[in-house]
C-alpha positions in Angstrom: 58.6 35.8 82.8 61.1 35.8 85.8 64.7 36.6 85.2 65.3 34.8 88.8 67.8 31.6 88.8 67.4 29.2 91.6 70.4 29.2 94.1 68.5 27.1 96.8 65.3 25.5 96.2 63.6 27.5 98.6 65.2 31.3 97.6 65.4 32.7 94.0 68.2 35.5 93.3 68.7 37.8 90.3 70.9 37.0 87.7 73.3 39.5 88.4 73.3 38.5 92.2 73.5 34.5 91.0 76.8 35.7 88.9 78.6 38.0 91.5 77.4 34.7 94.0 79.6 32.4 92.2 81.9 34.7 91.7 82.3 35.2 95.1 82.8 31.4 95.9 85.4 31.5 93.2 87.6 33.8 95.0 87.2 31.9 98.3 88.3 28.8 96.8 91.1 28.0 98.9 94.8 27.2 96.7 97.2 24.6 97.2 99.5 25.9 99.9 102.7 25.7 98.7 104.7 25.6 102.8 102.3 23.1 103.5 102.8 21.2 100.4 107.1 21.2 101.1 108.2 18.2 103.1 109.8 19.8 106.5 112.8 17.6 107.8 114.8 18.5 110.7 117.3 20.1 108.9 115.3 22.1 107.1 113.2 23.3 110.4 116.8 23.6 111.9 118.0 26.2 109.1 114.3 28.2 109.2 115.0 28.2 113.1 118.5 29.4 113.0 117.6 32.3 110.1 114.6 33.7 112.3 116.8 34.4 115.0 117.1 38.1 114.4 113.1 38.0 113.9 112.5 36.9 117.3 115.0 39.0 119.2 113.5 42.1 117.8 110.1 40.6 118.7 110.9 39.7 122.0 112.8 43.8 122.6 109.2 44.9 120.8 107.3 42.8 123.3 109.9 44.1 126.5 108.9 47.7 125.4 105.4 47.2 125.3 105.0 46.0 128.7 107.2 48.6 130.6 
């Protein structure tokens, strides 16, 4: 008696390989983005802009250095 389990029609796995299989689709399952599920109005995008300005200067001096 086989201790195979049918993943495809065409392919039998293991068990074990079936399990760590499914378990491996479990972690890929995406989650509910929580940015993407905020609504974004102007002012919002405004504040977000205003509050990265530091981020992007030292971004833009990183990027200057690089290319010298």
């Amino acid at each position: 008696m086989s201790t195979a389990t049918p993943i495809q029609s065409t392919a039998l796995i293991s068990k074990a390989d079936a399990a760590a299989h499914e378990m491996a689709s479990y972690v890929r399952t995406p989650r509910e983005n929580r940015i993407l599920a905020e609504p974004a109005p102007p002012t919002t995008c405004r504040r977000d802009y205003e509050a990265g300005a530091d981020v992007r200067a030292t971004a833009d001096r990183q990027q200057a250095r690089a290319q010298r």
